[in-house]
N, C-alpha and C positions, 0 to 999 in steps of 0.2 A: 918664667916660661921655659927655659932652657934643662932647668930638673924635671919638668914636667914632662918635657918631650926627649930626655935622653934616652939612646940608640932606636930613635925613628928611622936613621938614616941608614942604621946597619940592614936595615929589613928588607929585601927585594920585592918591592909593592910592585912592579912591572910584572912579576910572576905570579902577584895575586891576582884575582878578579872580583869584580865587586855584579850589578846586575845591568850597566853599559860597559862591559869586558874589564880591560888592564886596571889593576889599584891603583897605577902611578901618578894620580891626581890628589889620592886621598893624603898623602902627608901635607897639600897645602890645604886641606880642611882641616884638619888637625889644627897646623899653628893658626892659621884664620879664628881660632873659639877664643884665642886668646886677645885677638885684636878687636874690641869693643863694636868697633863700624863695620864687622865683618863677622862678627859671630853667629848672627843668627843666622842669613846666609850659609851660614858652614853647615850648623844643625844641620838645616833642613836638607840640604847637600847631600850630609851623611845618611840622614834618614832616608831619602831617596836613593841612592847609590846601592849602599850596603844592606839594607833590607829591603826598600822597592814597595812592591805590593804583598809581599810577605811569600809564603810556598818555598824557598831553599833558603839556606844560609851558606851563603854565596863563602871561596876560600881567604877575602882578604877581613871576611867578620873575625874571625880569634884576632888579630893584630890589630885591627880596631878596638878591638874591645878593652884592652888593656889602656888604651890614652881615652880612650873614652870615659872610663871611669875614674883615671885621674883627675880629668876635666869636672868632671862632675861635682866630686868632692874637693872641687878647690876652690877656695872665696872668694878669689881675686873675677870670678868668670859670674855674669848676673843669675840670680836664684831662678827665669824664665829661662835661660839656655841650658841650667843644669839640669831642671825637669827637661826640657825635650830629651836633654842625654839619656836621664834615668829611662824613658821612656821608649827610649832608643833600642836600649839595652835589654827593658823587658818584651818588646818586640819581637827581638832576635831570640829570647830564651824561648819565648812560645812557639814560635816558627821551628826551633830545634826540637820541640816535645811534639808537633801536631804534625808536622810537613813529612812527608814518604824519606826513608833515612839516604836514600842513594840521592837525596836533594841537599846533606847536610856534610859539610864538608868534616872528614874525619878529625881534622884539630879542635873543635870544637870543644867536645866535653871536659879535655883537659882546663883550655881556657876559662872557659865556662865553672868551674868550679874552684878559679882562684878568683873568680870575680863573685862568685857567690860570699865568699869570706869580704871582702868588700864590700860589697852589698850589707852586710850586717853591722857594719860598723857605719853605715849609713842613715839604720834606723832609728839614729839620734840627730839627724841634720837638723839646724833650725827651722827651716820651711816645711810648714804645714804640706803643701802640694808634691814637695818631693819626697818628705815621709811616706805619703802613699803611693809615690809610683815605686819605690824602693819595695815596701809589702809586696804591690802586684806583682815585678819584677820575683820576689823571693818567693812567691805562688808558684814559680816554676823550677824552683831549686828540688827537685822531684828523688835524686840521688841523695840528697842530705835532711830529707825530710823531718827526722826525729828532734837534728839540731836545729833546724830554722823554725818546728814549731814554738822551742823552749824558747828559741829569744822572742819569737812574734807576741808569744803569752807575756814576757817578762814586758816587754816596750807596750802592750795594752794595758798593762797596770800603771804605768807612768805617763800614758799619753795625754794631754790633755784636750785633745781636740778629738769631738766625736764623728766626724767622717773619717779620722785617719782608723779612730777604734775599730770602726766597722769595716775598715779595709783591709786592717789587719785578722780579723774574723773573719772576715771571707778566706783569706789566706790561707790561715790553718783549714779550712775546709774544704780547698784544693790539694792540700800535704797530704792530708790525714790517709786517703787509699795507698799512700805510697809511705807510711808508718809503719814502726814498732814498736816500741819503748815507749813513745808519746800517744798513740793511738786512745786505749781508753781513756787517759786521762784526758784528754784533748775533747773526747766523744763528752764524756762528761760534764767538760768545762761548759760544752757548745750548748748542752742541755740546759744548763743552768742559768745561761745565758736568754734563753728563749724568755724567760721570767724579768728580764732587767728592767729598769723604772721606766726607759728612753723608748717607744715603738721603732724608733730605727732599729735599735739593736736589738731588739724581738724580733725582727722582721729579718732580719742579716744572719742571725743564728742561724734560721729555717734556712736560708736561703744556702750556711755554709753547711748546715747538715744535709740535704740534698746534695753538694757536692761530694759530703765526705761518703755517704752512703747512697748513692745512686741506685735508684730502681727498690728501693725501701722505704714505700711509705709509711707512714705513723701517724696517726690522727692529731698528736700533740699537736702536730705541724699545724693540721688546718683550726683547730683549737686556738694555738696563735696568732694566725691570720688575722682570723674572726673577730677575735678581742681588741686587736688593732683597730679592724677596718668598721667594725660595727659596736665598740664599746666606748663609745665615745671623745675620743681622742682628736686631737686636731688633724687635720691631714698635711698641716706645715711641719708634722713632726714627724711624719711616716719615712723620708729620706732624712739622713743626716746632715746633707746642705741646708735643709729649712723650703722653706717655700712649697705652693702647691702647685703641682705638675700633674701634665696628663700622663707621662711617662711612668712618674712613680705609681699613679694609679693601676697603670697596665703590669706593671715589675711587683705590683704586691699582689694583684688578682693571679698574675703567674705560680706564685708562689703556692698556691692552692695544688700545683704538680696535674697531677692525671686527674685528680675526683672533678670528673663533667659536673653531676648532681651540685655539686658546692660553688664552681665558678659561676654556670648560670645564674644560683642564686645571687651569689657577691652580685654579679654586675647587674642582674635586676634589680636588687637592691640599690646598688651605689646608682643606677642612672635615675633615684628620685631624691639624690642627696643633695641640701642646701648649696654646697660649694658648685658652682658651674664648670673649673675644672677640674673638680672630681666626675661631675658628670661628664666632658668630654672624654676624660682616660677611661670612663666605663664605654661609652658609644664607640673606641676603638677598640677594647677588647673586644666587644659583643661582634668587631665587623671579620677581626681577626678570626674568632671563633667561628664564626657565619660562612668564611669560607674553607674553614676544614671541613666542618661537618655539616650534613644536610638535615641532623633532627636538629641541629641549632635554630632551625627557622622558626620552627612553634614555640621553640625556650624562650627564644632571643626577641623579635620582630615584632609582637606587639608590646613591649615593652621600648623597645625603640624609636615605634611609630609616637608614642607619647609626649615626644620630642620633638615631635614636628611645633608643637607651639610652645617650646622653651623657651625663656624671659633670655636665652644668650644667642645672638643670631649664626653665630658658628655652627653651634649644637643643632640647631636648626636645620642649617646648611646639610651637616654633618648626618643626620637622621634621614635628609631628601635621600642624600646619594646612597646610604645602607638600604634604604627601599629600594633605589631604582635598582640596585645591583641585583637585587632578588628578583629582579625581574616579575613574573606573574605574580608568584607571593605576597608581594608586596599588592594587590588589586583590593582589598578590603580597605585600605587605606586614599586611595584615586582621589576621593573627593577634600579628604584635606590636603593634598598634595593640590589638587584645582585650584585649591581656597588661594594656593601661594603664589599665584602665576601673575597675580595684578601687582599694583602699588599698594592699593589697597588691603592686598588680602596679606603681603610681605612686603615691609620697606627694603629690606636687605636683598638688594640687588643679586649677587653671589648667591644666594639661596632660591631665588627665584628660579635663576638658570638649572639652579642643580632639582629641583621640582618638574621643569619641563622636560629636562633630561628623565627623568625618573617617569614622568608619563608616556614618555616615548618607548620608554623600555617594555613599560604597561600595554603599549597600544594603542591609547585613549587620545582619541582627536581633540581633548582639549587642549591638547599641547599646540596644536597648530596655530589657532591666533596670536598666542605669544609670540614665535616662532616668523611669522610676520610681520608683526612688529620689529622683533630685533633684523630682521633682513632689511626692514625699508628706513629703518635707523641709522643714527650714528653708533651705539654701543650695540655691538653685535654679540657679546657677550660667551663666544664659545671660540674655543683655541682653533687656530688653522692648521695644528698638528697634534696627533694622538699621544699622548704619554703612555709607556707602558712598563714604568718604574715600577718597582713593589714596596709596600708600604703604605700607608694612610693619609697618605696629603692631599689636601683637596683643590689640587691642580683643575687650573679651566678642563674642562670638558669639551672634546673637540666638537665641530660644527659636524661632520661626516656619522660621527658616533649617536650624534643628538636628532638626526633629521634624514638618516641613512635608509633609514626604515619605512618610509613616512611616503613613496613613490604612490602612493592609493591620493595623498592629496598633493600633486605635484600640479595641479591643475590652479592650488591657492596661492599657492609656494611660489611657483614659476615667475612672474610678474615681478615680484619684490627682487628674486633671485637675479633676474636677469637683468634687474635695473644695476642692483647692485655687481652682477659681474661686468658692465658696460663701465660702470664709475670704477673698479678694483683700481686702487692705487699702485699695489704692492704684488710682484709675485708669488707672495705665501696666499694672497686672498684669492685670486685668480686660481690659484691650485686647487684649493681646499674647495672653490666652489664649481671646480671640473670635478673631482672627485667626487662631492655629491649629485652631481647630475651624471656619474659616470654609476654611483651605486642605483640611482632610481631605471635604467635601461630607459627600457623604449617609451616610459612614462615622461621619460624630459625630451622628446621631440621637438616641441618648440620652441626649443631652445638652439637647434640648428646652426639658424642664419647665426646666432653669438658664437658658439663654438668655431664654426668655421672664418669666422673675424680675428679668430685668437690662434689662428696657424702660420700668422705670419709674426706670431709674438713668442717672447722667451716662456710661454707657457704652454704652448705648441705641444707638446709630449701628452700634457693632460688633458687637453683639447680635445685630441686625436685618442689618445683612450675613452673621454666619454662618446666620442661620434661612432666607434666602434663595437659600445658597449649599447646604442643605443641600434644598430643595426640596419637591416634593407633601407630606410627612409634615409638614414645619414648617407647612406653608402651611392644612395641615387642623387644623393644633393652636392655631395664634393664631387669637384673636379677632378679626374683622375693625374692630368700633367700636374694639378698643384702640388697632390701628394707626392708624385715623385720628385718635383721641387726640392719639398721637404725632407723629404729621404738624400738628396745628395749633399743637399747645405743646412743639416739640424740647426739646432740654436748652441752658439758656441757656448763653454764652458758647463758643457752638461753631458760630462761623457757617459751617462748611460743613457743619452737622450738616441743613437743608434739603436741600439737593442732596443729598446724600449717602442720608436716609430718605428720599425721594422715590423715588430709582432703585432702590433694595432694595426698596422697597415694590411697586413693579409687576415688579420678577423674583419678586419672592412669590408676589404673588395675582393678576399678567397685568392691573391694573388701571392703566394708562400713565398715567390722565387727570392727575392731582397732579405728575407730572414734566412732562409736555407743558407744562401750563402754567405750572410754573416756570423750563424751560432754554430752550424754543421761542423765548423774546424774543433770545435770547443771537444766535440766529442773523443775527440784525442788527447782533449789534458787533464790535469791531475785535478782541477779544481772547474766549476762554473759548468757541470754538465745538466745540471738539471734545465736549464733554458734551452736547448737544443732540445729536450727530453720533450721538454711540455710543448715545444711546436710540433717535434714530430708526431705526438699526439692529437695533433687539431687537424695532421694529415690526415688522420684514420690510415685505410687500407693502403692509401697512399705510398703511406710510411713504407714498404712493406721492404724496401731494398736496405733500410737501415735495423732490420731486425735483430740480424745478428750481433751489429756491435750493443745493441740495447742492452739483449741476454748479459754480453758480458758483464755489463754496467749495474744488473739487478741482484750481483750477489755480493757488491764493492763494499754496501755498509749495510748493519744488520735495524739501524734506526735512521731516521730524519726523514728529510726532503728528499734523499737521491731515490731511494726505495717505492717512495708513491711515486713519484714523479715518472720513474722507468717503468717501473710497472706500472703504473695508467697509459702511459704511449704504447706499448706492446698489446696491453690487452685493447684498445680502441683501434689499433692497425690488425691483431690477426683474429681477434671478436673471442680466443680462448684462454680460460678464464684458471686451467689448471698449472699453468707453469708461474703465474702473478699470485695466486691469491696465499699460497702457503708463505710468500712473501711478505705480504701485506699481512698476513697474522702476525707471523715473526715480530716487522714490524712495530706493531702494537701490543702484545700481550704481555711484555715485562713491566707496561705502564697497567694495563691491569692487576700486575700481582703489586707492585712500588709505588703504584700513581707518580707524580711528575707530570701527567702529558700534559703536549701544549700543540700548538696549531696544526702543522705534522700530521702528530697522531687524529686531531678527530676529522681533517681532511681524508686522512686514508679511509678513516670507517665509514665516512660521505660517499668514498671510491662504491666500500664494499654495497653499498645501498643500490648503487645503480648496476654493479656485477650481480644482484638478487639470490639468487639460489644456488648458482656456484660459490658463494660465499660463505656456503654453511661451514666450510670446516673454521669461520672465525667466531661459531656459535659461543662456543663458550667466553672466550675473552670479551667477545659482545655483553655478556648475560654478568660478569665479574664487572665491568665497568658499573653497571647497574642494582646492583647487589650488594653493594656497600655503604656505608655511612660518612665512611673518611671519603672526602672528593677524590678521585684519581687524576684532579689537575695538579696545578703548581699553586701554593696556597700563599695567603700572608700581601693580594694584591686585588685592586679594585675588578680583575678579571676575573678572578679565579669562578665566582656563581655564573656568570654567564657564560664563559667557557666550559662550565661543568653541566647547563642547561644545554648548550650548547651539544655538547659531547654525548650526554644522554637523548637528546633528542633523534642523534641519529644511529645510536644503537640499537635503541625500539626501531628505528623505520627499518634499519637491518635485518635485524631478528625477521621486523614481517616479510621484509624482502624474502628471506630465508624459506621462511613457513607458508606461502601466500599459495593460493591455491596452482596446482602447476609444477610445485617444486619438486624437483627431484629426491629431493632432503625423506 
């Protein structure tokens, strides 16, 4: 230990910093890798510390990195700590090659390329696992690119295990834009490679010639794919670990690059393939693809819908919610989605929910008896909170999302609802079922005498949001001294429960004064002005003494929530619509030309609907929203189609706002 760790001590690690400030902790993670009942502890230590969540390379990474890769390559330390090392190390190279350079501490690159020469003497370690993090790691040796191709090539001819082959392929395929000397041969190699007996390593060539030549496609590539994915090969062989995954499903239809025409076909095809998770990695690509683009609907959706009666009840699952997501689109399919709402028609509970979910999104009141049933039941079957993760997992589906919509039958609903808000165990249930009787408005009235039962309980916030959102009737049935009860002594441990009964308080009973004087200071600080923003705009004209600090507040940021939010109170207080609305373009038209938008954005264009004809100068960024095929939301999440229905929806009613007879336009 003591050769391993000599002149740790000469180093002024108090002068480094790692990403919780001073390095002077890091010399006892160091020797800690050495002492068995504390090693992995250390890893993870380091890996948190000195690399974190990656974006700099923080100044005590070069002196790390030197005992770290001692550590690494030494026997005595278990073959699991010394990959996390390896893994450590390729971490921090990536973050040095990716992250903005004034994030990268200037000693780096020196360090960094004596540890590359180490690194290659690494590519003989006995462990399988750390040979390839060693490769990945030397993917970023970007300076020495010519030499670490020749040994990556030399250690693929000796390897004998086929994931590390193919890691080391990818590798060179990361080098290769930063070659000389080795470039065509390398180019060549990878070609030749596309041909090999193994689909892994057919598949991982394409995968490392896309890296090496980015933005150049070649038909070879989808040629290979194809032969893969459609030439009869097992699909336990298409990754080099073995086994079938939905994942490699999705990483080999990727590999198809930009040709739309060819990936559709692959996943039309792959979703009637024998293997069931081959068909689940196609039903993720197709949901993937479904929220970039909107001609993927007629590609994609009835080949998906086919799956609603797939012998795998996941795929099943899995095909409800790609309907529901599509929202109308999905209506030619209603009646087998009905089929699945009994016991009968679906055993598979989980798919059931995601069926009535999916009708809900439809419209189609046959969602409702089910919906009933799971209300006056024990398994309720929908989450009491929204997930809004990106990615394909088929999380519960919240109850608010599921029946949010549904206020037209809140007269069947009601009954079941309010038995079951009476018995709420838990304050996530009691919430989740304020909040939907807070989405249906004035349609959950009778529900009153419940809500107002629940103002003397830790659920009191959401209470009093749906009695507020349910209006005049709530507003004549509470008590006025209770509410101010509630307003002096909230429910503790719920510090936004102030703001929050404050502003229901005055959409209740029109009485601002307790919000004004709790959010109006705000409008002085650097953060939280938008809640100040959106009351004074429920003042209207009211408002009209707090104008000027508005203005100042509407030129602060050129996107998000501060931007609607100040401009909607200005123009609802002084009714003119020409100092807000070039704003409110501003606003939104870079997500026009970039797409990304998300709530923000299509709330502003909602703004521009009810501004009508003063709105025209956001014609155009209206009409680019609309006019494309790429969604202009945020893609790659079970949101993305209905926010993008969502989005479009109200850029048409703009546009007509714009154009409607009357307009100045």
């Amino acid at each position: 230990m003591s050769d391993a760790l000599v002149g740790i001590d000469a180093i002024d690690w108090v002068g480094l910093e790692h990403a919780y400030g001073t390095a002077g902790d890091v010399p006892g993670m160091l020797r800690d890798l050495y002492r068995p009942e504390k090693a992995a502890d250390a890893a993870d230590d380091l890996l948190t510390h000195v690399h974190h969540q990656g974006g700099a390379v923080y100044s005590a990474a070069p002196a790390v990195l030197v005992y770290v890769l001692k550590a690494a390559a030494d026997p005595v330390i278990a073959p699991a700590i010394r990959l996390e090392l390896l893994e450590l190390v390729g971490a921090l190279a990536y973050t040095a090659n990716t992250a903005e350079p004034r994030w990268v501490t200037p000693a780096w690159p020196a360090s960094w390329d004596l540890a590359v020469t180490d690194l290659l003497r690494l590519l003989d370690d006995p462990e399988t696992l750390n040979r390839i993090a060693v490769a990945d790691a030397l993917a970023e040796a970007r300076h020495r690119a010519d030499e670490v191709i020749a040994a990556l090539r030399a250690r693929r001819a000796r390897e004998p295990d086929q994931e590390s082959r193919a890691q080391v392929i990818d590798a060179v395929g990361s080098l290769i834009p930063h070659a000389d000397a080795q470039r065509d041969d390398a180019l060549t190699w990878l070609r030749q490679l596309m041909h090999d007996a193994a689909p892994a390593i057919r598949l991982f060539a394409v995968q490392a010639l896309r890296r090496a030549l980015p933005g150049q496609d070649d038909s070879a590539y989808t040629q290979t794919v194809s032969e893969v994915l459609f030439g009869g090969s097992d699909p336990a062989t298409w990754r080099p670990s073995g086994g079938v995954s939905q994942s490699a499903v999705v990483w080999a239809i990727g590999l198809l690059g930009g040709d739309r025409a060819n990936q559709s076909d692959a996943v039309r095809r792959l979703l009637t393939h024998p293997d069931p998770a081959v068909r689940a990695g196609a039903l993720r690509t197709a949901a993937e693809m479904l929220s970039r683009r909107r001609s993927a609907v007629p590609e994609l959706l009835p080949a998906v819908a086919r799956l609603l009666s797939d012998a795998e009840p996941d795929n099943r699952l899995f095909a409800a919610r790609v309907l529901g997501m599509c929202g109308h689109a999905g209506r030619p399919w209603a009646h087998a989605l009905a089929a699945m709402v009994t016991d009968e028609g679906e055993p598979y509970l989980p798919a059931q929910d995601h069926a009535v979910w999916a009708l809900s999104r439809l419209g189609d009141a046959r969602c409702v008896p089910p919906l009933v049933r799971r209300l006056s039941g024990k398994r309720l079957g929908f989450g009491y909170h929204g997930v809004h993760a990106d990615g394909w997992g088929t999380h519960e589906l919240s109850l608010t999302e599921t029946a949010g919509g549904l206020g037209a039958h809140a007269d069947v609903l009601l009954p079941p609802l309010r038995a079951r808000l009476a018995a709420g165990p838990t304050l996530d249930e009691r919430r989740a079922l304020c909040q939907l009787l807070e989405s249906w408005g004035a349609a959950a009235t009778p529900a009153i005498p419940d809500l107002i039962g629940l103002l003397d309980t830790d659920a009191a916030v959401w209470a009093l949001d749906a009695l507020a959102a349910i209006g005049p009737a709530a507003a004549e049935a509470v008590p006025q001294k209770r509410l101010r009860a509630l307003l002096d002594a909230p429910p503790e441990g719920q510090p936004f429960a102030p703001r929050c009964l404050t502003l229901a308080y005055g959409r209740l009973t029109g009485d601002r004064t307790p919000a004004l004087e709790l959010l109006l200071p705000q409008l002085g600080e650097p953060y939280g002005q938008d809640n100040p923003a959106t009351l004074l705009g429920e003042l209207g004209p009211a408002g009209a003494p707090y104008a000027a600090r508005l203005r100042e507040l509407l030129l602060v940021h050129k996107e998000g929530w501060l931007p609607l939010r100040v401009g909607e109170a200005l123009w609802r207080i002084t009714g003119q619509a020409e100092e807000v609305v070039p704003v409110l373009v501003r606003a939104i038209a870079s997500f026009a030309e970039r797409g990304g938008a998300y709530r923000a954005v299509i709330e502003t264009v909602k703004l521009l609907v009810e501004i009508g004809a003063d709105a025209a100068p956001a014609e155009q960024a209206l009409k680019a929203f609309l006019d494309t095929d790429e969604r202009p939301v945020r893609h790659g999440t079970w949101r993305s189609v209905p926010e993008d229905d969502e989005l479009c929806d109200a850029a048409r009613a703009a546009l007509h706002a714009v154009s409607a007879p009357g307009s100045t336009t």
